[in-house]
C-alpha positions as CSV (number, residue, x, y, z in Angstrom):
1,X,-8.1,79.5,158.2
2,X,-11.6,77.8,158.2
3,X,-12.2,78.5,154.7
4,X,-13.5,81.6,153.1
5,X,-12.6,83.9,156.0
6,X,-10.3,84.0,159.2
7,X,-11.9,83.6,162.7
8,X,-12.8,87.3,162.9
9,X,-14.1,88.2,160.0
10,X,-16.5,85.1,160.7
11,X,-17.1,86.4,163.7
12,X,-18.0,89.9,162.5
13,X,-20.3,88.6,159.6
14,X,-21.9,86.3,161.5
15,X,-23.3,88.5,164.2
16,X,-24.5,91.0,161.5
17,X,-26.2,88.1,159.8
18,X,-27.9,86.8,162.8
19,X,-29.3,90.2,163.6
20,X,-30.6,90.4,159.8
21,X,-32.4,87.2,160.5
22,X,-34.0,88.0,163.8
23,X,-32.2,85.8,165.8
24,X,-32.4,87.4,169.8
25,X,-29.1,88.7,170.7
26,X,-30.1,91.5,172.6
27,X,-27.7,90.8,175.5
28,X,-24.9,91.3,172.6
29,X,-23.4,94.9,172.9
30,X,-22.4,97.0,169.3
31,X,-18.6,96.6,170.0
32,X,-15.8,98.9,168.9
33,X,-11.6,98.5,169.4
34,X,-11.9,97.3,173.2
35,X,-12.6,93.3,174.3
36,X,-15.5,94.6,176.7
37,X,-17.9,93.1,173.9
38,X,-16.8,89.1,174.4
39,X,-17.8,89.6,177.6
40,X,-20.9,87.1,176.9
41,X,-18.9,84.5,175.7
42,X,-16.9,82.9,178.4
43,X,-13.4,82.1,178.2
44,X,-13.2,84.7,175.3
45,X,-12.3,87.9,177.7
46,X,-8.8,87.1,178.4
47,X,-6.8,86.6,175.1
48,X,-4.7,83.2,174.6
49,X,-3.9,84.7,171.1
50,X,-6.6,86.3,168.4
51,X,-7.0,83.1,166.8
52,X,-8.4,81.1,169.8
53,X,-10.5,84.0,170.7
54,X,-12.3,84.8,167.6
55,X,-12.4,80.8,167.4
56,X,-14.0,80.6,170.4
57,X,-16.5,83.8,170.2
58,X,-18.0,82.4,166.7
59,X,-18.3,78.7,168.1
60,X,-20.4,80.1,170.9
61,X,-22.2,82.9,168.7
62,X,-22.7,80.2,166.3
63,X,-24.3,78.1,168.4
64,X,-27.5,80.3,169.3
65,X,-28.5,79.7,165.5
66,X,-30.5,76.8,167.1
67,X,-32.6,79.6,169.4
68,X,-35.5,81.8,168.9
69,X,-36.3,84.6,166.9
70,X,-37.1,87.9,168.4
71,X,-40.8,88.3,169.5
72,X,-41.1,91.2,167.6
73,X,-39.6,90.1,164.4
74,X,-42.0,90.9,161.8
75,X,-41.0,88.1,159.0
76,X,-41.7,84.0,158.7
77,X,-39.0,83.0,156.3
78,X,-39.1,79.0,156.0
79,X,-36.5,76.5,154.5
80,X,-38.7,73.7,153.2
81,X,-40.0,73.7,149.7
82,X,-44.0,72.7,150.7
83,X,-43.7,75.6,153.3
84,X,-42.8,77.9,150.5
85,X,-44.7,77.5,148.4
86,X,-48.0,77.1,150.7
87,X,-47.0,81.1,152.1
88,X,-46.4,82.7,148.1
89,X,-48.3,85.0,146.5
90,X,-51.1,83.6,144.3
91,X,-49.8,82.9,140.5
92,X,-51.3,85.1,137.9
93,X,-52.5,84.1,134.7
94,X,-50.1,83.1,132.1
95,X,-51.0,82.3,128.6
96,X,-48.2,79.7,127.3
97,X,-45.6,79.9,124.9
98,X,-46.2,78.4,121.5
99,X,-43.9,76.1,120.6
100,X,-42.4,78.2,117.8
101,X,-41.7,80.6,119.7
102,X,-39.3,78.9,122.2
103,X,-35.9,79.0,120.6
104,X,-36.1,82.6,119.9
105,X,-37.0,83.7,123.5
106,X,-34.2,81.2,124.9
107,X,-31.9,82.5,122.5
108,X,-32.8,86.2,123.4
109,X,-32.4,84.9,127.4
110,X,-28.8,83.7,127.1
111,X,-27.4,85.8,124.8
112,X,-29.0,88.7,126.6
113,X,-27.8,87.2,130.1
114,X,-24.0,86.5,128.6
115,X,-24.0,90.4,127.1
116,X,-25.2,91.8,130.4
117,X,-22.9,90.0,132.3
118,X,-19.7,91.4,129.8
119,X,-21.4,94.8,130.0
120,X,-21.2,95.0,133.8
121,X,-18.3,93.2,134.4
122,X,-15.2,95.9,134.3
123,X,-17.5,97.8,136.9
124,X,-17.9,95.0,139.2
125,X,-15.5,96.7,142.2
126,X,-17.7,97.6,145.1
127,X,-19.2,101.0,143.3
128,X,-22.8,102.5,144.4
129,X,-24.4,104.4,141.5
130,X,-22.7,107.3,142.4
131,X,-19.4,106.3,141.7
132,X,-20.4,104.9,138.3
133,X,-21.6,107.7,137.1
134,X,-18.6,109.9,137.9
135,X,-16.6,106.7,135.8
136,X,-18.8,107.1,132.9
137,X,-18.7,110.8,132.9
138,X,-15.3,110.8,133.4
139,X,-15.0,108.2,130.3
140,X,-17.7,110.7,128.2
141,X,-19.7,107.5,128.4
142,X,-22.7,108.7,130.4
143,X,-25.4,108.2,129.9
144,X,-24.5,104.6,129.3
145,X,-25.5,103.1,126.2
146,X,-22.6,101.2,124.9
147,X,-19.8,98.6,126.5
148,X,-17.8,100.2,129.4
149,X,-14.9,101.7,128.6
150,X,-11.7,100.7,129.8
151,X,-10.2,104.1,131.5
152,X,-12.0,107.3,132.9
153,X,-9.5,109.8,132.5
154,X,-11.9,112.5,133.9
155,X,-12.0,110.7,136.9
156,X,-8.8,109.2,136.9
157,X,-9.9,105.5,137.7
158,X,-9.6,102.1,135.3
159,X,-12.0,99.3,135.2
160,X,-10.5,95.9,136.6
161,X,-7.4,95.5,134.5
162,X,-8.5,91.7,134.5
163,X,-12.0,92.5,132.8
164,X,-10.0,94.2,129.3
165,X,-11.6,91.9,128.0
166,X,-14.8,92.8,128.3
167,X,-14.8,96.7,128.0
168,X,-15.6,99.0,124.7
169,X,-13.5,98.0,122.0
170,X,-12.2,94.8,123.2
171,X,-14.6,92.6,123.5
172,X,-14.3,89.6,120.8
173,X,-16.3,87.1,123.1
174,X,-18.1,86.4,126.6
175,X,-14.9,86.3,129.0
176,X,-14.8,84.1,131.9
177,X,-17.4,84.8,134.4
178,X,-19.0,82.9,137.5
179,X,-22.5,84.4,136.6
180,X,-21.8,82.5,133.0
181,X,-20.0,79.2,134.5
182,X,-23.4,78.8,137.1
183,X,-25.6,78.5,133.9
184,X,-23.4,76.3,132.2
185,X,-23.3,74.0,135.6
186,X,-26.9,74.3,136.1
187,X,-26.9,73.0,132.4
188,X,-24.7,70.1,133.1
189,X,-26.8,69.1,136.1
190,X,-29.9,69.0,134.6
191,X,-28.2,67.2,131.9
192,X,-27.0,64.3,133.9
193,X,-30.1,64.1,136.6
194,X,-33.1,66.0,135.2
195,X,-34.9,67.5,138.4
196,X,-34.1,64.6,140.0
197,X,-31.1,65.9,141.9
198,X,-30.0,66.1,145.2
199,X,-27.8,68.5,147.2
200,X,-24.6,66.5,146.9
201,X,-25.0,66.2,143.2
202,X,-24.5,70.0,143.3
203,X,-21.7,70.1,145.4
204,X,-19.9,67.0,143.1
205,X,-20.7,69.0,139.8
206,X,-19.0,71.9,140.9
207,X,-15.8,69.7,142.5
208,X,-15.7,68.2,139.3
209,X,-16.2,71.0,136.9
210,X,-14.6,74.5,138.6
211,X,-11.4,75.0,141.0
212,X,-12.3,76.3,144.2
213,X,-10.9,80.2,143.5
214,X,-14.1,80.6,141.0
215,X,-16.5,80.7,143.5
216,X,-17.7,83.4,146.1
217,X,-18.9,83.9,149.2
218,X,-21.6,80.7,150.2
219,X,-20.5,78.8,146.9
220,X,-16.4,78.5,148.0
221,X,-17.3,77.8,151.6
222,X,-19.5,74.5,150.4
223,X,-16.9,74.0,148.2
224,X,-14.6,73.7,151.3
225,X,-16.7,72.0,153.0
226,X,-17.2,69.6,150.1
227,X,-13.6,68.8,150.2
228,X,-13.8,68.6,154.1
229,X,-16.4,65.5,153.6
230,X,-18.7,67.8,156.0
231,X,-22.4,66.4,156.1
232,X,-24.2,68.2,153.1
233,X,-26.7,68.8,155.8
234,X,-24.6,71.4,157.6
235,X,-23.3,73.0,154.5
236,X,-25.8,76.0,154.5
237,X,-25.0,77.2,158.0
238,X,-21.6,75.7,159.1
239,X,-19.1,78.7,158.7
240,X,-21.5,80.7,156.4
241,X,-22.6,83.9,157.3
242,X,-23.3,84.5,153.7
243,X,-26.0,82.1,153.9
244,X,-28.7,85.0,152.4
245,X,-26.3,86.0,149.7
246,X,-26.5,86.7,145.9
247,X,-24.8,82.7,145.0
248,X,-28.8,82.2,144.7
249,X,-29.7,84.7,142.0
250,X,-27.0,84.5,139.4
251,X,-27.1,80.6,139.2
252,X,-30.5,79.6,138.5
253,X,-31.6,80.9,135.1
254,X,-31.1,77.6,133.5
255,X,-34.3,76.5,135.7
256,X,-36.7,79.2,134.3
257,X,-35.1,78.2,130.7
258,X,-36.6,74.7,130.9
259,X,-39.9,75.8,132.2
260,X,-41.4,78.0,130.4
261,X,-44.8,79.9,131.3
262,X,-44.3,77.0,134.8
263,X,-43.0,79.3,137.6
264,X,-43.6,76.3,140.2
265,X,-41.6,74.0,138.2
266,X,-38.3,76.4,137.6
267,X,-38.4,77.1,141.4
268,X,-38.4,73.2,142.0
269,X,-34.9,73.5,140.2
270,X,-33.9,76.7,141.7
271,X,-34.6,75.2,145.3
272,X,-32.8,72.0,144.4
273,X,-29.9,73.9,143.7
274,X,-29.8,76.8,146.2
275,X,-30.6,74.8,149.1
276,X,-27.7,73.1,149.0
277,X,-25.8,76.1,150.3
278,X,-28.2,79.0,151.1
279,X,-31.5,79.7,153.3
280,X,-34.3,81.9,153.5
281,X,-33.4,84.7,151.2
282,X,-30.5,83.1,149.4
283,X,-32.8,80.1,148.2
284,X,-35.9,83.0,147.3
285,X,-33.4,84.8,145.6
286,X,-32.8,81.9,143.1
287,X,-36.5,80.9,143.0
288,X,-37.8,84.6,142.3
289,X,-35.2,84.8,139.1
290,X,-36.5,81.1,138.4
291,X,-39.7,82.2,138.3
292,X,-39.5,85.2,137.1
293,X,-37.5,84.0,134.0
294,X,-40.5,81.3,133.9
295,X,-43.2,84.1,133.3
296,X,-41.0,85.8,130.7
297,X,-41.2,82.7,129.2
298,X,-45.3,83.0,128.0
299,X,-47.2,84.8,125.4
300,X,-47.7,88.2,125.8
301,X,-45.3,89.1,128.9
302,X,-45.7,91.7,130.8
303,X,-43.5,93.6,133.4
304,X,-46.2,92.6,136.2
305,X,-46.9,89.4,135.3
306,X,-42.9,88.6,135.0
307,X,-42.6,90.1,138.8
308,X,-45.7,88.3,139.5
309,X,-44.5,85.3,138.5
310,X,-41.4,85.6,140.7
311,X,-43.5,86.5,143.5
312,X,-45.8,83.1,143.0
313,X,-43.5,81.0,144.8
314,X,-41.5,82.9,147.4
315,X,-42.8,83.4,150.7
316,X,-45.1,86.8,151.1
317,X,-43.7,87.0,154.4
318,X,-40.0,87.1,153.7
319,X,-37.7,90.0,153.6
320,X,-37.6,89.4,149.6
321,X,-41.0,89.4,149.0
322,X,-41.6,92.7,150.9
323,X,-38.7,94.4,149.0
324,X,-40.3,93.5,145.8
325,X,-43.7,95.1,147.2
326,X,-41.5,98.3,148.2
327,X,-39.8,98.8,145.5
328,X,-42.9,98.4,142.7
329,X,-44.8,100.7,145.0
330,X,-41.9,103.5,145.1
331,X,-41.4,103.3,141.3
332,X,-45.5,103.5,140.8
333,X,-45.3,107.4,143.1
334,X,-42.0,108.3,141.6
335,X,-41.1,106.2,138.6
336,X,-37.5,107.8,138.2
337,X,-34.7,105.5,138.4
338,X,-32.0,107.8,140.4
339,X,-35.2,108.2,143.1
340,X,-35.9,104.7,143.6
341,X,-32.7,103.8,143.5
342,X,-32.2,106.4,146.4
343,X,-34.6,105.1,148.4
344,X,-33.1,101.1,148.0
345,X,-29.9,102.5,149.5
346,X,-31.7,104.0,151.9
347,X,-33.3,101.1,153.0
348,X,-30.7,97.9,152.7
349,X,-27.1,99.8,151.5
350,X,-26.4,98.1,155.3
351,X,-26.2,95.1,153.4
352,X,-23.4,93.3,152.5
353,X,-22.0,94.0,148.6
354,X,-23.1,90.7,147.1
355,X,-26.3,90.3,149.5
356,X,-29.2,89.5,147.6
357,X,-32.0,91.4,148.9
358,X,-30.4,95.0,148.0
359,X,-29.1,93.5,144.7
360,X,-32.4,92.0,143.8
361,X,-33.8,95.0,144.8
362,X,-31.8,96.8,141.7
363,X,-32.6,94.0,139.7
364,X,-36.5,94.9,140.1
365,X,-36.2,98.4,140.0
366,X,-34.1,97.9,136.4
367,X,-36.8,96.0,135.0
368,X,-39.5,98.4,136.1
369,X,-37.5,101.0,134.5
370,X,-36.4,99.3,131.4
371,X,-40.5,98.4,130.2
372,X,-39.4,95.4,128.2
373,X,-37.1,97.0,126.7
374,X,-33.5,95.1,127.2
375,X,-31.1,98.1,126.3
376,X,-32.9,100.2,128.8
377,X,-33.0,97.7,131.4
378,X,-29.1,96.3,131.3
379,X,-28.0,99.8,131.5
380,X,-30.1,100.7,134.5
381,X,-29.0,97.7,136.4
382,X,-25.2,98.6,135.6
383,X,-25.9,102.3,136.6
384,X,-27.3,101.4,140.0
385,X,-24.2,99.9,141.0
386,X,-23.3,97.1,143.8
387,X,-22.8,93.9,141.5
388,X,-22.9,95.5,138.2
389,X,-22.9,92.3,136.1
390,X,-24.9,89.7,138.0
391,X,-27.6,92.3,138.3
392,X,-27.3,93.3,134.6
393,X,-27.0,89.5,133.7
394,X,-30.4,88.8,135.9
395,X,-32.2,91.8,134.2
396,X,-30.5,91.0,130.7
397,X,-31.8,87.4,131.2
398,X,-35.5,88.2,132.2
399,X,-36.3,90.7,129.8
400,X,-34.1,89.3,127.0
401,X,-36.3,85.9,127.8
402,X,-39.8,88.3,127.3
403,X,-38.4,90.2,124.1
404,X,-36.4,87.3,122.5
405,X,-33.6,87.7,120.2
406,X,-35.2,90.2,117.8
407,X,-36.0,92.2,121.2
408,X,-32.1,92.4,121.8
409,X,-30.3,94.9,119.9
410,X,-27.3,93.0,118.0
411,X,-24.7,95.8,119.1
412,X,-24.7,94.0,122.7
413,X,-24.1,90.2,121.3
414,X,-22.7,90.1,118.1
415,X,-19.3,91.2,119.3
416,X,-19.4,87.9,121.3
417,X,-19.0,86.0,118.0
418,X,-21.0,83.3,119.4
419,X,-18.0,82.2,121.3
420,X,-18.1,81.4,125.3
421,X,-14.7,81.6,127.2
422,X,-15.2,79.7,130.3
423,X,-13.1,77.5,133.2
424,X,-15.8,74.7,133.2
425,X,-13.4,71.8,133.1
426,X,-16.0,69.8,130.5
427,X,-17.1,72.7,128.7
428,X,-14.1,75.0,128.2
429,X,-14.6,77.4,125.2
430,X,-18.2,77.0,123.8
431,X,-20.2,78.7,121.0
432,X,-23.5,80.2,122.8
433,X,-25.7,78.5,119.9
434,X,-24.5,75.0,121.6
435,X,-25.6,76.3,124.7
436,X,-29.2,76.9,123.7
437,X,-29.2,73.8,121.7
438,X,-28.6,71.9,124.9
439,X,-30.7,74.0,126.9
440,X,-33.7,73.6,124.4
441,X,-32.7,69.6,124.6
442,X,-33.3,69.1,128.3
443,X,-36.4,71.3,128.0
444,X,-38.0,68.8,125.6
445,X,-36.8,65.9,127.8
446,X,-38.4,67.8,131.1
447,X,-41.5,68.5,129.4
448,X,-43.4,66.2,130.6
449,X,-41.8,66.2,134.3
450,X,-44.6,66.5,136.9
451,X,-43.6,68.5,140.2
């Protein structure tokens, strides 16, 4: 099997990716059970065996990624970092952090990010907003306000029996989470290089720190192409159809820690990191939480500025950046969550579960709601559904960042007991203080770093 999926489902993804992009593939029918749709692919119409034609269809569909665009496609999404940031939105005003103030925003960012991963976590199964509600009611734990409990005899469903852990009355620290092992490599990286890393450094950090089963979607396949010795070069597009996904926006918080009230300079790291394995929306994704985080970071935060922030150094043509403009704009008529969150599925619950543009698009509509406050805003993202805990973890990161730890209720970390559980070969179990120890470390080293 050529990594993360078989032949097919490559196939399948692949096509609904390119279409998402813009790529032209009019001449390429909707197909259902019959072979009538390989017809444009030669020597797929007459099966050898599934294998070779599934093989050969994504080869051949694959290779059109080097073509145009539609004419009519309305978005200019590019990959390089001076093209990026020469097509973002201007950067509002941001009054920086005093120094004394640093340690207890970080603190409030990680601890609020590790909490609001552990609160969305035992959700994290494929549910829209509707089917978490009828858990919680059926729990009597709606409307959310507390840890998730562990069965919903009301609607006769269980979170994920491996997330026990992390559900109401069990939780005695941060359980094992990718959201929580991408900080903590992000952390190692900018430990060992600074800014000053390249694409290959990310891939080697993760070979050496996580096995290959604790990643997703574009992470495994670079993993498996990192094993492969495949040019790093190729590693974004070669067998990835989840080139846009969410791998972007749950691993780049460390970069808006160590850049506070700098959006330009925590995308730098976020666009280091994501572009090893992502494009277009996948790499915006990471640089919007970046920068968003970045923003938080400053005296005085405010919902807007934080978005605005994000907003500074993505493209305003891109798919992300219009989302964003959407979704503000619906929450400004209509500022109910269940409405806007109505209208997002509306308008990209297409998508693919861990795609980032309908996730972010929670993420932002969470924050909006919540209004600085971090309760509010980690229980909105979990209610909206899709991926309950990266979303809450993004949202609990931002805002905790803007409120610091005072701003985060102590119901939602202290049952953590300071302790990280983690499969991050050279970090293993961790207290959280250590974390922001090292985090605030690297920030001092990086203060002076010019991008």
């Amino acid at each position: 099997m050529p990594g993360y999926a078989n032949w097919k489902q490559l196939f399948d993804e692949e096509l609904f990716q390119m279409r998402e992009e813009g790529y032209d593939l009019r001449d390429l029918p909707s197909y259902g059970d019959d072979r009538s749709f390989l017809l444009p692919f030669p020597g797929c119409e007459q099966p050898e065996n599934d294998t070779d034609v599934w093989q050969k269809a994504y080869e051949q569909l694959a290779s059109r990624l080097s073509g145009p665009l539609r004419a009519d496609y309305p978005y200019t999404e590019p990959n390089g970092w001076e093209e990026i940031l020469a097509s973002a939105a201007p950067m509002p005003e941001l009054e920086p952090l005093p120094d004394d103030e640093y340690v207890g925003r970080l603190r409030g960012a990680v601890y609020g990010r590790f909490a609001a991963v552990i609160l969305g976590k035992p959700l994290e199964m494929g549910l829209r907003d509707k089917d978490v509600r009828a858990y919680l009611e059926g729990a009597d734990a709606w409307p959310l306000d507390d840890f998730v409990p562990a069965q919903s005899p009301g609607s006769g469903k269980s979170a994920r029996k491996d997330c026990i852990a992390s559900t109401r009355g069990n939780i005695h620290y941060a359980q094992s989470d990718d959201d929580i092992h991408y900080t903590l490599l992000a952390l190692l990286l900018a430990e060992k290089y600074g800014l000053d890393f390249k694409p290959e450094h990310v891939g080697r950090n993760w070979l050496d720190n996580i096995p290959y089963h604790w990643c997703w979607c574009a992470s495994r396949q670079a993993y498996y192409h990192m094993i492969n010795q495949v040019p790093v070069r190729q590693i974004p597009t070669l067998l990835n159809p989840w080139r846009e996904c969410i791998d972007g926006q749950i691993r780049t918080d460390l970069w808006g820690y160590i850049a506070p009230g700098d959006p330009v300079k925590a995308a730098l790291g976020a666009y280091r990191d994501c572009s090893f394995s992502l494009v277009k929306n996948g790499i915006y994704g990471g640089m919007f939480t970046a920068g968003c985080i970045a923003a938080a970071l400053t005296a005085n935060p405010t919902v807007d500025r934080i978005l605005d922030g994000g907003l500074a150094i993505v493209p305003q043509t891109s798919r992300l950046a219009e989302m964003v403009r959407l979704v503000r704009g619906w929450y400004r008529e209509t500022p109910d969550r269940q409405t806007v969150c109505d209208r997002i599925m509306a308008a990209w619950g297409h998508l693919p579960f861990a795609a980032t543009i309908n996730n972010m698009a929670i993420v932002v509509l969470a924050i909006l709601d919540g209004g600085m406050d971090y309760s509010k805003t980690i229980t909105s993202a979990v209610c909206c559904g899709l991926d309950t805990d990266c979303n809450a973890g993004t949202a609990g990161s931002i805002i905790g960042a803007a409120v610091g730890i005072d701003g985060v209720d102590e119901r939602w970390y202290g049952c953590l007991n300071d302790t990280a559980k983690t499969a991050v070969a050279s970090v293993g179990e961790i207290k959280i203080s250590e974390i922001v120890r090292r985090i605030g470390r690297v920030k001092e080293k990086l203060k002076s770093y010019d991008c």
